[in-house]
ROSE-4610 file (N, C-alpha, C; in Angstrom, 1 decimal, always signed):
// ROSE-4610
residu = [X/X/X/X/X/X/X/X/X/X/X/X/X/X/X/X/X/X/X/X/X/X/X/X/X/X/X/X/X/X/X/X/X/X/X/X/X/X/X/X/X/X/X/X/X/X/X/X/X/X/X/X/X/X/X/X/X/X/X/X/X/X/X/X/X/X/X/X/X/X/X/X/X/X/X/X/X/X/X/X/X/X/X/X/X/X/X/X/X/X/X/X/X/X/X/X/X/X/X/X/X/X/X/X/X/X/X/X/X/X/X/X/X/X/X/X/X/X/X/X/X/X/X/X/X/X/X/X/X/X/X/X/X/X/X/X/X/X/X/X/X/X/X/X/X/X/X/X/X/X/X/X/X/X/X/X/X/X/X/X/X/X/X/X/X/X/X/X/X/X/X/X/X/X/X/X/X/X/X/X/X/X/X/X/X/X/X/X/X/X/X/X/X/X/X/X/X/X/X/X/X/X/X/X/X/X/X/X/X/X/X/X/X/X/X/X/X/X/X/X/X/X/X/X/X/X/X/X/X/X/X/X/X/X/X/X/X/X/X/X/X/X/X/X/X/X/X/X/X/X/X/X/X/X/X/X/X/X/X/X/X/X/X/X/X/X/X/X/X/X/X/X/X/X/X/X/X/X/X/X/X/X/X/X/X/X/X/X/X/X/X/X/X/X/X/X/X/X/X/X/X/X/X/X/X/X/X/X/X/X/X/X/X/X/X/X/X/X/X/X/X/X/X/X/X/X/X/X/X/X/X/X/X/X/X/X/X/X/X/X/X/X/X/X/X/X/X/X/X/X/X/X/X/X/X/X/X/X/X/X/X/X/X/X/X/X/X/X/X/X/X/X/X/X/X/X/X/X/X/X/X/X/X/X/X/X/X/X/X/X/X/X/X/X/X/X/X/X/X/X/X/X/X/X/X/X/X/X/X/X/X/X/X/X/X/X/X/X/X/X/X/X/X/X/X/X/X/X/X/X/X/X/X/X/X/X/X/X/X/X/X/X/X/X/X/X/X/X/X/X/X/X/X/X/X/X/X/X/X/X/X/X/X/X/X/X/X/X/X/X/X/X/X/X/X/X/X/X/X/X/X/X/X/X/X/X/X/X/X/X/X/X/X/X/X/X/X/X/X/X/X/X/X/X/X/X/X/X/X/X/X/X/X/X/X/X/X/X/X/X/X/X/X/X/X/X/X/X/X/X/X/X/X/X/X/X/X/X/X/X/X/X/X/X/X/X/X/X/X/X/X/X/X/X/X/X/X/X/X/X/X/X/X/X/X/X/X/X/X/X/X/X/X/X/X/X/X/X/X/X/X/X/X/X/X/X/X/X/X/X/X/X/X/X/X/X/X/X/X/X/X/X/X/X/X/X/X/X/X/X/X/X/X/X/X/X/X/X/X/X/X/X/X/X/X/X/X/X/X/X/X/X/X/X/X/X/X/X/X/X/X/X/X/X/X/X/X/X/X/X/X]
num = [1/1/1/2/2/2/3/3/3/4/4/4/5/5/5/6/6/6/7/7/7/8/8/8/9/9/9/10/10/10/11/11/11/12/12/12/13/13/13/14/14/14/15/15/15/16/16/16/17/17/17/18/18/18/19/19/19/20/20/20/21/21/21/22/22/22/23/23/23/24/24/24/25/25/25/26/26/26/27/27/27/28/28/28/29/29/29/30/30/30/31/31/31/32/32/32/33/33/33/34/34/34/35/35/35/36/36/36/37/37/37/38/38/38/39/39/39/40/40/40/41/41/41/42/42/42/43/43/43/44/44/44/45/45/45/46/46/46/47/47/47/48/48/48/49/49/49/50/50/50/51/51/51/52/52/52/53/53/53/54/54/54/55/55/55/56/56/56/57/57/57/58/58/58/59/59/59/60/60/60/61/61/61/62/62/62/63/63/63/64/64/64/65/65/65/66/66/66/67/67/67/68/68/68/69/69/69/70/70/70/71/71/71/72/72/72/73/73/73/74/74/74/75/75/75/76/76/76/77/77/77/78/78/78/79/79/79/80/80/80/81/81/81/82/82/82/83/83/83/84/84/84/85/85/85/86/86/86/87/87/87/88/88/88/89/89/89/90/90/90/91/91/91/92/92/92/93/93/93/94/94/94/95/95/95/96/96/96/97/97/97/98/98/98/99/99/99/100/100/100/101/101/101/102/102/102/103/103/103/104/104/104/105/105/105/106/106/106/107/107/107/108/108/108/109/109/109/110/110/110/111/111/111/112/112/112/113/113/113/114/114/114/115/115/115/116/116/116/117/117/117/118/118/118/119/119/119/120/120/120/121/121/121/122/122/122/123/123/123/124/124/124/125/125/125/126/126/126/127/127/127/128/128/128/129/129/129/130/130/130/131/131/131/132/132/132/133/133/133/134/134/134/135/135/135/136/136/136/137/137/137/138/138/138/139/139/139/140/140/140/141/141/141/142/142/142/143/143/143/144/144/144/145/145/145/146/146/146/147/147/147/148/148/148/149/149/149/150/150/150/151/151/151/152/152/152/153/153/153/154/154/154/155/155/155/156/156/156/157/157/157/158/158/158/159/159/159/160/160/160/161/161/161/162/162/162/163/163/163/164/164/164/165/165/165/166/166/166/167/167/167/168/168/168/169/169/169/170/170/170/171/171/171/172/172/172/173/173/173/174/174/174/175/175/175/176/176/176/177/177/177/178/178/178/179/179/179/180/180/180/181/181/181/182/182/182/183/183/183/184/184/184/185/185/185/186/186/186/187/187/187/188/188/188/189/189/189/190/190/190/191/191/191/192/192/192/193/193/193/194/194/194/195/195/195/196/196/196/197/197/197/198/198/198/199/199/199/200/200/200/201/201/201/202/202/202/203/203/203/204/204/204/205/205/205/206/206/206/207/207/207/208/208/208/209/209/209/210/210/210/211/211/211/212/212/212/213/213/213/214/214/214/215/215/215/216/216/216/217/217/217]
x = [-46.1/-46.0/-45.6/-46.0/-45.7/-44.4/-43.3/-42.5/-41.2/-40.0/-38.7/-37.6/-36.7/-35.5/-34.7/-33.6/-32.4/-31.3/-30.2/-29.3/-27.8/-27.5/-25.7/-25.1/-23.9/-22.9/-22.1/-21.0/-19.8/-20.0/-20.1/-19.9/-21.6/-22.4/-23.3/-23.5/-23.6/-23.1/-22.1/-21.2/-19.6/-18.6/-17.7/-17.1/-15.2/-15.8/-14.6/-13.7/-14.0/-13.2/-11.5/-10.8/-9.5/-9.1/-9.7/-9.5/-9.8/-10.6/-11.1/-9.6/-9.3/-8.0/-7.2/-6.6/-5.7/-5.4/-6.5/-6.5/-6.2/-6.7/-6.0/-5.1/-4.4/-2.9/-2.3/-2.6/-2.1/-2.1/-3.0/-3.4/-2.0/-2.2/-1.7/+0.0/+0.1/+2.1/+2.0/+0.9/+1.4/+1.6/+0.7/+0.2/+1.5/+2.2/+2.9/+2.1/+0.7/+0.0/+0.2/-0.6/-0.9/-1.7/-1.8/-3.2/-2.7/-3.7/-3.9/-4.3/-4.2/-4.6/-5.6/-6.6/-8.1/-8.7/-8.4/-8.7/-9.4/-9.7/-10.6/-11.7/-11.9/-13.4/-13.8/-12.9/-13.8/-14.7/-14.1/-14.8/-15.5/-15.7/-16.3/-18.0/-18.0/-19.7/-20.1/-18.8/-18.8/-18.5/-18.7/-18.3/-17.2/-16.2/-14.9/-14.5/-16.0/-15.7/-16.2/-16.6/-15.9/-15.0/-14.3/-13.5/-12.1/-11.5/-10.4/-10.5/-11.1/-11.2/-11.6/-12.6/-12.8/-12.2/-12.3/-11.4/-10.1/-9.6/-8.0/-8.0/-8.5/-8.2/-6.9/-7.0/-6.0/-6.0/-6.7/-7.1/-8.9/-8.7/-10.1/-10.0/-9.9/-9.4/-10.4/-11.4/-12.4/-12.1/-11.3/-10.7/-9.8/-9.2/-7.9/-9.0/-10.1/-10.4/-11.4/-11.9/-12.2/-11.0/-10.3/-8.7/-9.0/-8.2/-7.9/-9.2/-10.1/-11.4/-11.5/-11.3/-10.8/-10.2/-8.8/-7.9/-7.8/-7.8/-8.4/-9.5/-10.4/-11.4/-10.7/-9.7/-8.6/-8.2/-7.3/-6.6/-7.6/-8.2/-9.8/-10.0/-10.0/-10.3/-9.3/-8.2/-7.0/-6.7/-7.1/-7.0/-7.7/-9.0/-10.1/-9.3/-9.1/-8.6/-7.2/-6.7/-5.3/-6.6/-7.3/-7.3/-8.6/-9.4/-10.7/-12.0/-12.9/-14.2/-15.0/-16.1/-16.9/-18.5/-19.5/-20.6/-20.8/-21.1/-20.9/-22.1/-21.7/-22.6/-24.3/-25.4/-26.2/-26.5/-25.9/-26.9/-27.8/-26.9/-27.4/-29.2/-29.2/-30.3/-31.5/-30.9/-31.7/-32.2/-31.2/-32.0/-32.7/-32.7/-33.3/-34.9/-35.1/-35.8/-36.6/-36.3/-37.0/-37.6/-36.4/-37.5/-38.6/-38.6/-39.3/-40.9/-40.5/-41.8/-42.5/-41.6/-41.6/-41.8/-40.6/-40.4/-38.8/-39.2/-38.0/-36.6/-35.5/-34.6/-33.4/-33.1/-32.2/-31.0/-29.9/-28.8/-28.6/-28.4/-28.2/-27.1/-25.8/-24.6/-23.6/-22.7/-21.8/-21.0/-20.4/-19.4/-20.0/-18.7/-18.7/-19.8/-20.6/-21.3/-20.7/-19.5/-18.9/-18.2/-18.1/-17.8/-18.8/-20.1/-21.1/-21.3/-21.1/-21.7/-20.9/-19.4/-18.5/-18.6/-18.6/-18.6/-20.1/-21.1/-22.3/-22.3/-21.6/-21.4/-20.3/-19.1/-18.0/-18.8/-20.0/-20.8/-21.7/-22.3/-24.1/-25.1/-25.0/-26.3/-26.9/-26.9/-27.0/-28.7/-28.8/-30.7/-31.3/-31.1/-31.8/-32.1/-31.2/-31.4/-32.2/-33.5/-34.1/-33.4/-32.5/-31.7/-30.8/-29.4/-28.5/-28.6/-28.8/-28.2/-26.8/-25.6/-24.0/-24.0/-22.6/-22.3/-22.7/-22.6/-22.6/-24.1/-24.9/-26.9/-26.9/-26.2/-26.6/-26.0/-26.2/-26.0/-25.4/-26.0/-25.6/-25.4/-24.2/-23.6/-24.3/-24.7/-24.6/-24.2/-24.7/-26.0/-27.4/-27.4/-27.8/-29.1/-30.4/-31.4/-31.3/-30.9/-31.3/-30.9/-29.7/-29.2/-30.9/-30.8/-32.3/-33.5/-33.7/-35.3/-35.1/-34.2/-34.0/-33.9/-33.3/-33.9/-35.2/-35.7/-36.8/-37.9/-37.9/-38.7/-38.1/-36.9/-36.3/-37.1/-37.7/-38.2/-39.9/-40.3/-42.0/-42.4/-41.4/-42.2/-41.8/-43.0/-42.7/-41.5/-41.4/-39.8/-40.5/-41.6/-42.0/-42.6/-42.0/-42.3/-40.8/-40.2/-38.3/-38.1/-36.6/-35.9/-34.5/-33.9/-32.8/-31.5/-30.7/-29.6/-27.9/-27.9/-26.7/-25.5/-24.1/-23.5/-22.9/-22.9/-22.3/-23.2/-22.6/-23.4/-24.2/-23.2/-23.8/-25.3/-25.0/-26.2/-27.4/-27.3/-28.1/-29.1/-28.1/-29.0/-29.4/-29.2/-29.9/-30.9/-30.8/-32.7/-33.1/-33.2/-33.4/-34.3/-33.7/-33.8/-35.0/-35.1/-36.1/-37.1/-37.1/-38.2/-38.3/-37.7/-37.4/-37.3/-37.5/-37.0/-35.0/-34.8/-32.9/-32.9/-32.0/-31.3/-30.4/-29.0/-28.0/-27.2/-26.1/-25.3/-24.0/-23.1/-22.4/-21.5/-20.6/-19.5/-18.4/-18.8/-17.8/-18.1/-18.7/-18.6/-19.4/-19.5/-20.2/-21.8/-22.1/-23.7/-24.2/-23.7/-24.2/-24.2/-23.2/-23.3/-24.6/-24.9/-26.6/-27.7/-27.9/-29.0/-30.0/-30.2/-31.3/-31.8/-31.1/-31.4/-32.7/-34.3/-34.9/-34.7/-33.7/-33.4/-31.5/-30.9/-29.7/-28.8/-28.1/-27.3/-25.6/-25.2/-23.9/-23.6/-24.4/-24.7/-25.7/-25.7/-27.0/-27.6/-26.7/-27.1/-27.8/-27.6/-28.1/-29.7/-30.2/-31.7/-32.7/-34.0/-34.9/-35.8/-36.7/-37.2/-38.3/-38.8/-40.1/-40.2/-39.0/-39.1/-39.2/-38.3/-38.2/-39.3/-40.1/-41.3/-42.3/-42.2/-43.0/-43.0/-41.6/-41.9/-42.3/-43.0/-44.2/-45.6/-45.6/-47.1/-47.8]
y = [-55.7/-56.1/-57.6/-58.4/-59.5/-59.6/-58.9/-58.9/-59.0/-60.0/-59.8/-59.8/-59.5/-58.8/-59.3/-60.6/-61.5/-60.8/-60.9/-60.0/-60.8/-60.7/-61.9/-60.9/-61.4/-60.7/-59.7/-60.7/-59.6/-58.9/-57.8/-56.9/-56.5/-56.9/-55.8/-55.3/-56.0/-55.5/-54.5/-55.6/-54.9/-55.3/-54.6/-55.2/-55.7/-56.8/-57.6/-58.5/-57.7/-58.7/-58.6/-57.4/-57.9/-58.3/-58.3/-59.6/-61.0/-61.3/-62.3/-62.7/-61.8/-62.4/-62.4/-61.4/-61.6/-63.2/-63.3/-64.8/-65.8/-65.7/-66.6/-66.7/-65.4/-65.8/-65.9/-65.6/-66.2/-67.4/-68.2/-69.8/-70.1/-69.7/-70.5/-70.5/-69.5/-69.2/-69.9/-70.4/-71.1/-72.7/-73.0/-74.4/-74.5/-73.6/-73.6/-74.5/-73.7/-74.3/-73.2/-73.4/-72.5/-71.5/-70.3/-69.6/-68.8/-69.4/-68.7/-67.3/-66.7/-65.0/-65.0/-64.1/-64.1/-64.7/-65.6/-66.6/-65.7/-65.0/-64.4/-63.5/-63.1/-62.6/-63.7/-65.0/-66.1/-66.5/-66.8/-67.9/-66.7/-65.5/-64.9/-64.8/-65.4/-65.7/-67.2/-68.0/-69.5/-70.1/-71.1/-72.2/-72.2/-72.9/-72.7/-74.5/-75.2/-76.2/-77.3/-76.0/-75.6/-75.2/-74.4/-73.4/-74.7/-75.0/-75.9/-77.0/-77.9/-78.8/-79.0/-77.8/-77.5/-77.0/-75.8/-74.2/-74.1/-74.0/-74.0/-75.2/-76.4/-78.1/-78.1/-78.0/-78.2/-79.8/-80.1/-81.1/-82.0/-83.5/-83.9/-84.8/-84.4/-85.2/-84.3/-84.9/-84.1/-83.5/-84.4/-83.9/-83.0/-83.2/-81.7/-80.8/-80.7/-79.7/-78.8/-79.5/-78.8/-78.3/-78.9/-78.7/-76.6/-77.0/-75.3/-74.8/-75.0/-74.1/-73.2/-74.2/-73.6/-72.5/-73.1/-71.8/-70.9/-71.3/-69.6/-68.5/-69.3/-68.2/-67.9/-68.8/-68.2/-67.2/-67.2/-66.3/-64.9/-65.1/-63.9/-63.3/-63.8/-63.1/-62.2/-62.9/-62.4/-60.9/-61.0/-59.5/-58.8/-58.9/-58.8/-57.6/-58.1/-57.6/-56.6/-57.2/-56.4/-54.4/-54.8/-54.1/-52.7/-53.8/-53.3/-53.5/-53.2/-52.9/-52.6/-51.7/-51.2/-51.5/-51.4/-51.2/-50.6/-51.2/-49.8/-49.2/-48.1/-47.0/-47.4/-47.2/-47.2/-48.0/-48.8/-50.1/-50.2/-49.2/-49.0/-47.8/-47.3/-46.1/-47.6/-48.3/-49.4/-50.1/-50.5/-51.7/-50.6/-49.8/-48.8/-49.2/-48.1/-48.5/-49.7/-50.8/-51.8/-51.9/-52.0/-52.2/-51.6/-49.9/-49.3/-49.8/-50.1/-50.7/-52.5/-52.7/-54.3/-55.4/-55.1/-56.1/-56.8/-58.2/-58.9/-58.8/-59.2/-59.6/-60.8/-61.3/-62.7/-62.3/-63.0/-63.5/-64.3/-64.5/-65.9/-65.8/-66.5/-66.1/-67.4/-67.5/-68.9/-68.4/-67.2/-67.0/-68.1/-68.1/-68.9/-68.7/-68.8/-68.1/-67.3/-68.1/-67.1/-65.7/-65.7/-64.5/-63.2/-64.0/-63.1/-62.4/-63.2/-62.9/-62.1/-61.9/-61.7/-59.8/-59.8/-58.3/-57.9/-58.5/-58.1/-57.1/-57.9/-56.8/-55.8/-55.8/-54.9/-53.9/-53.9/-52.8/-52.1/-53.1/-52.5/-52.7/-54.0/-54.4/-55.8/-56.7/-57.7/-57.6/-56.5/-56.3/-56.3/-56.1/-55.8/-57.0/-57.9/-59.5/-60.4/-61.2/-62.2/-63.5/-63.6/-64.7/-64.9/-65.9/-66.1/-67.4/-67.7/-68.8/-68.8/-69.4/-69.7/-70.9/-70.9/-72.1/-73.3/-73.2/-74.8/-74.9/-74.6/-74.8/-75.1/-75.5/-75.4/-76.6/-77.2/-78.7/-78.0/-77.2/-76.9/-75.3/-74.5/-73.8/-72.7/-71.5/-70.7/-70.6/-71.2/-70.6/-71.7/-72.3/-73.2/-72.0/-72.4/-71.2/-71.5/-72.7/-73.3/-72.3/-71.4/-70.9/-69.5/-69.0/-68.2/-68.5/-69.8/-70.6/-70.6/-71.2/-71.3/-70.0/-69.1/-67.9/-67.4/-67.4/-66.8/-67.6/-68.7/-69.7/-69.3/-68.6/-68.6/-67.2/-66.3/-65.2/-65.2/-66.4/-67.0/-66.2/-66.1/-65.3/-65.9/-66.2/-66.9/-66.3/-66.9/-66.4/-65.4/-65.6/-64.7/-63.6/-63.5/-61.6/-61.3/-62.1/-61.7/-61.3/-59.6/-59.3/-59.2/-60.0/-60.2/-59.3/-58.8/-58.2/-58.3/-58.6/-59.5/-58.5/-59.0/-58.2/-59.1/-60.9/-61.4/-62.4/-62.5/-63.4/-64.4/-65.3/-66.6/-66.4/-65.3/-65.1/-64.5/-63.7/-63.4/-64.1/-65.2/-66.3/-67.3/-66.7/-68.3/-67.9/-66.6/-65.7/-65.8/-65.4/-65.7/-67.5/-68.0/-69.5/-70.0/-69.0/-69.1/-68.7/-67.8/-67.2/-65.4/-65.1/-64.0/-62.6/-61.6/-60.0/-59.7/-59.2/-59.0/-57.3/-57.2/-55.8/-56.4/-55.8/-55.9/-55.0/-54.9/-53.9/-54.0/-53.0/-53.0/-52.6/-53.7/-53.5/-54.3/-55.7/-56.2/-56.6/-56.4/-56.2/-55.0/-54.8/-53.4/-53.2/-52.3/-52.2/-53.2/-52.8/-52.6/-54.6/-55.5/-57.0/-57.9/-56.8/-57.4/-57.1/-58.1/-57.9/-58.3/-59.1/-60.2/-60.1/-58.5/-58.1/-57.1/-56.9/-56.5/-54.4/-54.6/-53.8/-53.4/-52.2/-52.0/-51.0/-51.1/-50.1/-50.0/-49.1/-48.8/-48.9/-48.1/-48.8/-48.5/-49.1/-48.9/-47.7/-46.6/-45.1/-45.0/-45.2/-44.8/-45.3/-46.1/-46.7/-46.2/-46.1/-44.9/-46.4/-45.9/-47.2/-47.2/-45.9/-46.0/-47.4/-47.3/-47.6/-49.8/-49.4/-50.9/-51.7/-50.9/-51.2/-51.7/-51.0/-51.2/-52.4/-52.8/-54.1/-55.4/-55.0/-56.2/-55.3/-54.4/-53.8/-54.8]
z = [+7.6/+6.2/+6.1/+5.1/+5.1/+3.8/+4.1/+3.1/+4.2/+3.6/+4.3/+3.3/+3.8/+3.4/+3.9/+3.0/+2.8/+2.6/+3.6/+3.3/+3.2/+1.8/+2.1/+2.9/+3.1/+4.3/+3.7/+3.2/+2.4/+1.2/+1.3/-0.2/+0.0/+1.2/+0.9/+2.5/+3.7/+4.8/+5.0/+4.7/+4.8/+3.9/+3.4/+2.5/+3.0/+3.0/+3.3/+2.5/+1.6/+0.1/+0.2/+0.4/+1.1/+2.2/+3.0/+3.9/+3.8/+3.1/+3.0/+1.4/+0.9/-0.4/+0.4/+1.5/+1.9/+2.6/+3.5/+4.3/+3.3/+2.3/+0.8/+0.5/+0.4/+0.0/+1.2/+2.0/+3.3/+4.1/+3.5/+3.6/+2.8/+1.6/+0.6/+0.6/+1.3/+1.5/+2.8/+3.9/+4.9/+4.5/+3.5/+3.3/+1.9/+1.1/+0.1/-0.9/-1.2/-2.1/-3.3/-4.4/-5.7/-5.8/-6.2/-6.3/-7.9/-8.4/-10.2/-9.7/-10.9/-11.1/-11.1/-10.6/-10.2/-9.5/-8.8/-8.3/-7.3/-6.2/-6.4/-6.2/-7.4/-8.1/-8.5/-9.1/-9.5/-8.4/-7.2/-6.1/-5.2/-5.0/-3.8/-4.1/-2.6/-2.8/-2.7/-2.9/-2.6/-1.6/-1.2/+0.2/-0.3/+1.0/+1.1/+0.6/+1.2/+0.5/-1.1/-1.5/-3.1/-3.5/-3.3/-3.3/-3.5/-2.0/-2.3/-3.3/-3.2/-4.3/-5.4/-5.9/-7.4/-8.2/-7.5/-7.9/-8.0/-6.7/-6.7/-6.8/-6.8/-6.7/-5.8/-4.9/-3.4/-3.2/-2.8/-2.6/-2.4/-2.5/-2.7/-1.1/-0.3/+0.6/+1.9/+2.1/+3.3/+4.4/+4.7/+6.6/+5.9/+4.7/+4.5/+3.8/+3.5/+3.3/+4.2/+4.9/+6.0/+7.1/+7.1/+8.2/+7.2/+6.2/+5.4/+5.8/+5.6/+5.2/+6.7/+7.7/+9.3/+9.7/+9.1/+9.3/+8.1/+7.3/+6.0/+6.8/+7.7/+8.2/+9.8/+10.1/+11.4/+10.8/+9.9/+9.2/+8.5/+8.2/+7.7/+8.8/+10.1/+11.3/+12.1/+11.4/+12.2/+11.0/+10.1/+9.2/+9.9/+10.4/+10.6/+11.6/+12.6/+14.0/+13.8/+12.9/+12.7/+11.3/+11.1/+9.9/+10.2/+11.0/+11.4/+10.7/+10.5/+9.9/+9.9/+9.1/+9.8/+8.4/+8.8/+7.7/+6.5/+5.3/+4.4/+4.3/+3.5/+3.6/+3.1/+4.1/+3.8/+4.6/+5.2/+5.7/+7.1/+8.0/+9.4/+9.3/+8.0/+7.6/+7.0/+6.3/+5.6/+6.7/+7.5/+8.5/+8.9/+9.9/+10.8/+9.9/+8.7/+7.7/+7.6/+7.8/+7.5/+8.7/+10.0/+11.2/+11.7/+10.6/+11.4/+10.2/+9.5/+8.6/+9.0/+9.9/+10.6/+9.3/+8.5/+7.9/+8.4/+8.7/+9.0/+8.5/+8.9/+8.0/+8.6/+7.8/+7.7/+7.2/+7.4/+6.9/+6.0/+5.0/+4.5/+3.5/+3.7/+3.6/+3.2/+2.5/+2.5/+3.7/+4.2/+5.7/+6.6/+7.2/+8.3/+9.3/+10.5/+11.6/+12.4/+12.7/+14.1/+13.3/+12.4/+11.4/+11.1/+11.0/+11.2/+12.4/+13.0/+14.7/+15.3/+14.6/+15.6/+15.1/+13.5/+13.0/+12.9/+13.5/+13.6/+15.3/+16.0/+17.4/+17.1/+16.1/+16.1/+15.1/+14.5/+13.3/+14.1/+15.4/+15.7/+15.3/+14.4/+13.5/+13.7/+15.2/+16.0/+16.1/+16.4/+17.0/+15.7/+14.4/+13.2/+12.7/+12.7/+12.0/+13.4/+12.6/+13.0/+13.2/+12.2/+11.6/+11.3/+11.3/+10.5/+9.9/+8.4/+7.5/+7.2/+7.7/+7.5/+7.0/+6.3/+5.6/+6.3/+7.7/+8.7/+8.2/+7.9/+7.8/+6.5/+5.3/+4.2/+3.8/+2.9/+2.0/+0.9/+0.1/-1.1/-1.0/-1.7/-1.8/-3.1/-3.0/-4.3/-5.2/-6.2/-6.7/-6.8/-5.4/-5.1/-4.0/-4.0/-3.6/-2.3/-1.3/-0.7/+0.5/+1.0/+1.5/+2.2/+0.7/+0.9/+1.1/+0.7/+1.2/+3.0/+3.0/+4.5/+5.2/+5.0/+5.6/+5.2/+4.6/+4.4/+5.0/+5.2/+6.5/+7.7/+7.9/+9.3/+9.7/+9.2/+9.3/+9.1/+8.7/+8.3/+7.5/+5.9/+4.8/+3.7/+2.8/+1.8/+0.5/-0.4/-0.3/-2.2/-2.4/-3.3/-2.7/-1.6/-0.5/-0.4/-0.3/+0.2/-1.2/-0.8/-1.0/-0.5/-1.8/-1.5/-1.9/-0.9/-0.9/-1.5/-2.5/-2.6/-3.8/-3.4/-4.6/-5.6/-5.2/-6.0/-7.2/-8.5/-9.3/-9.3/-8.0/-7.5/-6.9/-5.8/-5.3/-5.7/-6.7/-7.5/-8.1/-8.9/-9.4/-8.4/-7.5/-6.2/-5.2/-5.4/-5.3/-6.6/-7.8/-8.5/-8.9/-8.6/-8.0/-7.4/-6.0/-4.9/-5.5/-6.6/-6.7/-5.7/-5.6/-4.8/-5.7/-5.2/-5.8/-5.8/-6.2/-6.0/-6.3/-5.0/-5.4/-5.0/-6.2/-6.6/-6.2/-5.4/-5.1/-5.2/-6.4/-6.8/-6.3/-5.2/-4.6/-5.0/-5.4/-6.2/-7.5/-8.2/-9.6/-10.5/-11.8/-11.9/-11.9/-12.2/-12.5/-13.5/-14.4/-15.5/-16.1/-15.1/-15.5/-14.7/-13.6/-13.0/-13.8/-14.9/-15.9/-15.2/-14.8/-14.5/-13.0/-12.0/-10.9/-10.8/-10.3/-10.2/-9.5/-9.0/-9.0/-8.5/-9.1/-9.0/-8.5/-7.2/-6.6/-6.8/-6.9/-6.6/-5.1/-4.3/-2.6/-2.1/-0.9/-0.4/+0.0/+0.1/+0.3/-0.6/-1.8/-3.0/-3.6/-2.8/-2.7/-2.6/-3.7/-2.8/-1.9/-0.9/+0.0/-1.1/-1.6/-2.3/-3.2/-4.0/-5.2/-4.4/-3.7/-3.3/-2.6/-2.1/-1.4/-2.5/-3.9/-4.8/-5.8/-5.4/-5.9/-5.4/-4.5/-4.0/-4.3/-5.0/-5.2/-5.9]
């Protein structure tokens, strides 16, 4: 088939959203910085170097913001190890699924690489991906498309054949962006706020392949 399948990391892989807050407030009690209420659901799905100097406005200072952005994903890893993780439901039946139809699939993700790579051997889902797009490959950050153009060349499929996998807003609108199809999977936010997603999961168990196949009919 000449159709591929873009997959963000967190919240549709696996869902590592307390870990990834915890490493936040754990940055932030080491560094004795600020963290507002929400902070977040606002930023997940964004570069980290957004994140400090926009968001939380930590700082505008580049070497200090890459210094944090470092150890926040030290710290993300070190939950990681203390906490465990595993795939969520659906995903190992989905890839299976796609490989057995030989349609590609990519990564394309704001996480770090070595983050991918590292819970991609701790899950079993290393042989299914063609590709990884991580923050270090990208210029511009989501809801910026550029993340997904680039996978979807990294896999040699134009990006109005990719479907994209995503749970967060940013990413939505940055396939959306590409020109791409979206299934939306509701792990961090609800169903019912993905208007503008071609199609809509609670998880990925919950997918018929039918239906998804058909929207490249």
């Amino acid at each position: 088939m000449d159709i591929g399948a873009l997959f963000d990391w967190d919240g549709v892989v696996i869902d590592s959203s307390a870990a990834h807050e915890e490493s936040w407030e754990r940055l932030a009690a080491e560094e004795d910085l600020p963290l507002f209420e929400g902070h977040f659901k606002k930023t997940f799905g964004m570069k980290n170097a957004i994140i400090i100097p926009n968001i939380l406005k930590w700082t505008n200072d580049p070497a200090e913001v890459k210094r944090l952005s470092l150890r926040k994903e030290e710290l993300y890893r070190e939950v990681i190890q203390e906490t465990g993780i595993e795939a969520l439901p659906g995903v190992h039946d989905l890839l299976k699924f796609l490989q057995d139809q030989e349609i590609p699939c990519c990564v394309g993700t704001s996480t770090d690489r070595i983050n991918v790579e590292t819970i991609m051997d701790v899950i079993g889902v290393r042989e299914y991906f063609a590709g990884i797009v991580s923050s270090e490959d990208v210029s511009h950050g989501k809801p910026d498309p550029e993340v997904f153009l680039l996978a979807a060349n990294k896999i040699d499929r134009r990006p109005e054949r990719c479907l994209v996998f995503e749970d967060a807003h940013h990413g939505v609108e940055a396939g959306l962006k590409g020109g791409m199809k979206i299934c939306a999977v509701a792990t961090t936010h609800p169903a019912e706020e993905f208007t503008d997603a071609h199609m809509v999961v609670n998880r990925l168990s919950d997918l018929d392949y039918g239906k998804l196949l058909a929207l490249f009919d």
